[in-house]
N, CA, C and O atoms as a DFTB+ gen file, in Angstrom:
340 C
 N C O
     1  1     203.824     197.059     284.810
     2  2     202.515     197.499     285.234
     3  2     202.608     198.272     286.552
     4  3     201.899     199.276     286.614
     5  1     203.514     197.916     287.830
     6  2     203.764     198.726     288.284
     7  2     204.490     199.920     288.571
     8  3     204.502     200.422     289.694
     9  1     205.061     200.362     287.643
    10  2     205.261     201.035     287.501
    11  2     204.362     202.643     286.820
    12  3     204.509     203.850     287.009
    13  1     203.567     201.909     286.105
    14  2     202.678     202.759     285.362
    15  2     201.352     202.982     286.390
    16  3     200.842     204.090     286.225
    17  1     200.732     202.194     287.360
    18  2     199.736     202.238     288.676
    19  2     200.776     203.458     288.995
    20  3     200.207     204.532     288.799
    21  1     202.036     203.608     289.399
    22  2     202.564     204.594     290.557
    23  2     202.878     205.992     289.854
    24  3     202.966     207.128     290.322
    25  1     203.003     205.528     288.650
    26  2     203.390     207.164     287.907
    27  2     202.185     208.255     287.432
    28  3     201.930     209.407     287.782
    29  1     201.432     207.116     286.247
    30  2     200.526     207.768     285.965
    31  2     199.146     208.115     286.794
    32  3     198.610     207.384     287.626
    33  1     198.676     209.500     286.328
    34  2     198.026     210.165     287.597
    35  2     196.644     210.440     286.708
    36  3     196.754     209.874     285.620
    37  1     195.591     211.023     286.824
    38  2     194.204     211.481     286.878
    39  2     193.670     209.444     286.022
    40  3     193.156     209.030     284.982
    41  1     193.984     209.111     286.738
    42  2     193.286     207.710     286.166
    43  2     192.344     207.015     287.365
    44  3     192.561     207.011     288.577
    45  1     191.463     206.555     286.779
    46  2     190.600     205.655     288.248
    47  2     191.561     204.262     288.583
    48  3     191.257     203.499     289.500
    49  1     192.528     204.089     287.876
    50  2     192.886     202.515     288.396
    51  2     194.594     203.033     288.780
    52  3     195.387     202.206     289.230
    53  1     194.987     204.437     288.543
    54  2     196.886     204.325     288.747
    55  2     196.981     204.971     290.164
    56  3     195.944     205.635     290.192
    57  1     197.170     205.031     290.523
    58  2     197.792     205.727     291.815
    59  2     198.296     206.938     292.079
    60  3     197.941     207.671     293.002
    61  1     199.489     207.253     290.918
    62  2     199.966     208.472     290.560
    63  2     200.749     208.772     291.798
    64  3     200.825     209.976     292.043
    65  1     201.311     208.023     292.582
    66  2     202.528     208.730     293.823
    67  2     203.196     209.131     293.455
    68  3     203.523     210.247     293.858
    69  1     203.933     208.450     292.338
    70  2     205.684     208.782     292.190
    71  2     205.296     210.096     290.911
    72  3     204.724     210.137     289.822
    73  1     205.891     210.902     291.687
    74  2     206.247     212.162     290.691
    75  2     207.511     212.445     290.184
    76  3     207.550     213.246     289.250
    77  1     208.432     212.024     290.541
    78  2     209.485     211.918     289.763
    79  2     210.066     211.310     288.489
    80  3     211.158     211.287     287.922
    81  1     208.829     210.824     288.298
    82  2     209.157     209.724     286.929
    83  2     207.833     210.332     286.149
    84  3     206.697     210.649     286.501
    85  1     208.531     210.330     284.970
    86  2     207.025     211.239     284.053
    87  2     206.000     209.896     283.100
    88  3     206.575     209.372     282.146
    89  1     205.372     209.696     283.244
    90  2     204.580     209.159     282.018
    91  2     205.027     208.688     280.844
    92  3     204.747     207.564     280.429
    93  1     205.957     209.756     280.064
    94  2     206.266     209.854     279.168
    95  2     207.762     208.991     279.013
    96  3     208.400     208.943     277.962
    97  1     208.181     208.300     280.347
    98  2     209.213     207.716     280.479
    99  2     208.990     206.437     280.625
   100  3     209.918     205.700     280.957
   101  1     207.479     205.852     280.360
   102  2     207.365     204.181     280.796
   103  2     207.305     203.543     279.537
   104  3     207.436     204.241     278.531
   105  1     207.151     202.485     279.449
   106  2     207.580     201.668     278.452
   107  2     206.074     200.718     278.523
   108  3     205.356     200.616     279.518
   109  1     205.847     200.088     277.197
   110  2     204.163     199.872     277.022
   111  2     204.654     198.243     277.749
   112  3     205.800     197.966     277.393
   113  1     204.105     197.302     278.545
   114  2     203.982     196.311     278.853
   115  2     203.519     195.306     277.652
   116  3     202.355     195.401     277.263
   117  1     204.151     194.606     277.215
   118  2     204.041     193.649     276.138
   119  2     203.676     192.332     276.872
   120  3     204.291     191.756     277.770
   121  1     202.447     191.987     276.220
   122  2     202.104     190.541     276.515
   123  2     201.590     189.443     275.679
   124  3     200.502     189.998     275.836
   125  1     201.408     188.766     275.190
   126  2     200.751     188.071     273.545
   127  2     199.512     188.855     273.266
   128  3     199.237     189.096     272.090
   129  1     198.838     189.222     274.101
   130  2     197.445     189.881     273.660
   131  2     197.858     191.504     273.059
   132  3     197.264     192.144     272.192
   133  1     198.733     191.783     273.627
   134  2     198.835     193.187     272.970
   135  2     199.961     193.521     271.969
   136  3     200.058     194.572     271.336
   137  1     201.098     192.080     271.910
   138  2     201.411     191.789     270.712
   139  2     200.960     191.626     269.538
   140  3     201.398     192.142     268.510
   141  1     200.049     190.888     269.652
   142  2     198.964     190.696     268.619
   143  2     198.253     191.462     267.930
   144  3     198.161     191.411     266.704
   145  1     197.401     192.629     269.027
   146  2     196.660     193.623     268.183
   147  2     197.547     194.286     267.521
   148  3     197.359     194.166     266.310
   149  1     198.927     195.295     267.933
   150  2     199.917     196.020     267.770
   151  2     200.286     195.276     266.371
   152  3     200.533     196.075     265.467
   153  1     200.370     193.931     266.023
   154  2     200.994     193.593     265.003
   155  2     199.663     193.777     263.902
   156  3     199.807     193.965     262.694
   157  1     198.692     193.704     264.427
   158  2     197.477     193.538     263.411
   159  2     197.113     194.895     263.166
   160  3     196.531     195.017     262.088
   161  1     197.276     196.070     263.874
   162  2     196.887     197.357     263.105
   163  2     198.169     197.835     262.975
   164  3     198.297     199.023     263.271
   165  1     199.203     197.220     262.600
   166  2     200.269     197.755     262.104
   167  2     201.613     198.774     262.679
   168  3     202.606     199.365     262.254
   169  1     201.053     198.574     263.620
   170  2     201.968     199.317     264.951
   171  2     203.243     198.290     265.567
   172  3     203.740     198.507     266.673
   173  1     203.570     197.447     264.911
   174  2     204.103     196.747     265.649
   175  2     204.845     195.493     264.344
   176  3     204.213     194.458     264.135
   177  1     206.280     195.779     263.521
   178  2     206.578     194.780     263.081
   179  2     207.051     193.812     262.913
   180  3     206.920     193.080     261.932
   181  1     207.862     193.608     264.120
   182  2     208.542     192.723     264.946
   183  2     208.179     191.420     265.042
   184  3     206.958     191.272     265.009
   185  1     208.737     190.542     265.136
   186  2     207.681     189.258     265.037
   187  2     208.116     188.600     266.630
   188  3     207.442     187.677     267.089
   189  1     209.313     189.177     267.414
   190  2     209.436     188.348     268.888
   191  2     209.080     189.089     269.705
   192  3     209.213     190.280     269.422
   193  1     208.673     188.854     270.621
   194  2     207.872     189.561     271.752
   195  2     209.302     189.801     272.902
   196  3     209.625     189.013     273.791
   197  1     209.882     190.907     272.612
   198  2     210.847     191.330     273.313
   199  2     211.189     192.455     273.815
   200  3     210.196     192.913     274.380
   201  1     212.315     193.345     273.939
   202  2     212.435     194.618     274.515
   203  2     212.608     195.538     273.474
   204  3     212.252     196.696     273.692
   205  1     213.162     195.203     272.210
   206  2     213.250     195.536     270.959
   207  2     211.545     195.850     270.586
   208  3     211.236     196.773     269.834
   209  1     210.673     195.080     271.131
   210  2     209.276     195.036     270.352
   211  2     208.863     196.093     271.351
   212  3     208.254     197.017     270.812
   213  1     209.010     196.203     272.525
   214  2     208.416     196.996     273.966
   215  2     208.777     198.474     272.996
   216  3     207.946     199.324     272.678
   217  1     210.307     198.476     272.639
   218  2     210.851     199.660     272.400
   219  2     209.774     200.403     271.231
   220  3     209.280     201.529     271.183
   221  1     209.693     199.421     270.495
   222  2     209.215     200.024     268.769
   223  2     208.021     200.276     269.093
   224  3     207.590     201.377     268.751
   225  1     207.257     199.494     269.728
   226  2     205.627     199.660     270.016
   227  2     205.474     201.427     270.823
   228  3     204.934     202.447     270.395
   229  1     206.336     201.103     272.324
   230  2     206.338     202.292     272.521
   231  2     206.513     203.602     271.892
   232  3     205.687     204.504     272.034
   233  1     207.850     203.742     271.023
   234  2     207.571     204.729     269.986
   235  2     206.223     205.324     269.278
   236  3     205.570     206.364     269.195
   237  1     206.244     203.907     268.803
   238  2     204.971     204.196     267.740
   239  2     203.886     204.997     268.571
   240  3     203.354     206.020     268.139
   241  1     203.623     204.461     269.745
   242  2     202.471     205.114     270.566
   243  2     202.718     206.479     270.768
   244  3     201.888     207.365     270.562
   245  1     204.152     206.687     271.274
   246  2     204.470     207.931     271.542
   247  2     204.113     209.205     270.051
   248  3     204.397     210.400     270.121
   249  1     203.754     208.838     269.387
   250  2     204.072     209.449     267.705
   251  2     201.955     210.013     267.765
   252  3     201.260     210.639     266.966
   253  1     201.756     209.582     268.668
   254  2     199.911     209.605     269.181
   255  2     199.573     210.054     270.021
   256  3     198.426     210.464     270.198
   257  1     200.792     210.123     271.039
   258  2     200.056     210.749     272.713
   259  2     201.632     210.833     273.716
   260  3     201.737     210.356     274.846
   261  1     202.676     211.514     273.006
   262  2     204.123     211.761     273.391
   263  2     204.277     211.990     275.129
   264  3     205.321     211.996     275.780
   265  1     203.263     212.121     275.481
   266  2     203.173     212.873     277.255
   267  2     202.897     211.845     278.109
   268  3     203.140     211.870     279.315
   269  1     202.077     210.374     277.138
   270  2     201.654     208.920     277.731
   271  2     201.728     207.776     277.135
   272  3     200.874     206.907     277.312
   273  1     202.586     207.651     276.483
   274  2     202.220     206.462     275.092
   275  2     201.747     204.924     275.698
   276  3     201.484     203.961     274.978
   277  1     201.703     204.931     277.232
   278  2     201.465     204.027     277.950
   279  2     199.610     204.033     278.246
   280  3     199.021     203.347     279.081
   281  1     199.184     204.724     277.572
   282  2     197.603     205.398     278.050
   283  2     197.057     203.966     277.094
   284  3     196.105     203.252     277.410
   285  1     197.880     203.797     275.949
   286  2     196.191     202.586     275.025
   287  2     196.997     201.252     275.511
   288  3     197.190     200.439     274.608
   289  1     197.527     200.883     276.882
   290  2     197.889     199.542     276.946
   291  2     196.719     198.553     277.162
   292  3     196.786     197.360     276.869
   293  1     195.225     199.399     277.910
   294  2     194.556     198.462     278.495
   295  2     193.662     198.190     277.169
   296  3     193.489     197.045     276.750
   297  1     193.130     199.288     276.568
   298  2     192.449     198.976     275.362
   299  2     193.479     197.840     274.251
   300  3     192.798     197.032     273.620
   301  1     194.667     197.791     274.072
   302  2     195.441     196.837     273.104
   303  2     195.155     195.893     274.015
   304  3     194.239     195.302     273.443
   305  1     195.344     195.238     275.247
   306  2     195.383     194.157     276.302
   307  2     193.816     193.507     275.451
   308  3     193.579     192.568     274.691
   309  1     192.886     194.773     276.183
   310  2     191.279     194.155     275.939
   311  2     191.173     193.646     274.849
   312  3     190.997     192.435     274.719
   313  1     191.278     194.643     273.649
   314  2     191.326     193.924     272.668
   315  2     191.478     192.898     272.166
   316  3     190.649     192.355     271.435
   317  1     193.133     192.224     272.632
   318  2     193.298     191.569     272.037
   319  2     193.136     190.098     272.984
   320  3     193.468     189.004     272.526
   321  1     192.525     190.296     274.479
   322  2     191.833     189.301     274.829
   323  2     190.298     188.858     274.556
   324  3     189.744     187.774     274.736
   325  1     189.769     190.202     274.012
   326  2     188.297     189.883     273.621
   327  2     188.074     189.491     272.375
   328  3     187.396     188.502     272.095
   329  1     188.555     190.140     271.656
   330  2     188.306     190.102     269.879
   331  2     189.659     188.874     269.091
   332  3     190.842     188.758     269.413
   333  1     189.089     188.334     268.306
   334  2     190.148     187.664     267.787
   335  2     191.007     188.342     266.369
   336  3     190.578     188.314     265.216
   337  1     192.376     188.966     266.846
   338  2     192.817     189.409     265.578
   339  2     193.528     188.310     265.075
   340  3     194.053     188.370     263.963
């Protein structure tokens, strides 16, 4: 997470300092809540919540938004703390 506050930029909550590191180089933060949704709309088939799962999830995102695939972490987070998948 911090990493993604310092990289990514035109957001109300990131910071965007570090310019040397692109967006397109972070990796999605995996947590049970966003394990969960990721496995429930099919983005995600992995069943352990690991770096292997960080890896595949990220892909998949990247295959949607290649420049940020880190952009739908808070909506998968919300999700999958608000709604029960």
């Amino acid at each position: 997470m911090f990493l993604r506050w310092m990289v990514r930029r035109d957001s109300p909550v990131d910071f965007g300092l570090w310019t040397n590191i692109s967006p397109a180089d972070l990796l999605i933060p995996l947590d049970i809540h966003v394990a969960r949704v990721a496995r429930s709309l099919g983005l995600l088939a992995r069943k352990s919540n690991d770096l292997k799962s960080v890896t595949e999830l990220t892909g998949k995102l990247k295959e949607f938004r290649p420049e940020d695939p880190v952009f739908y972490d808070y909506a998968l987070f919300g999700l999958g703390v608000y709604e029960e998948f």
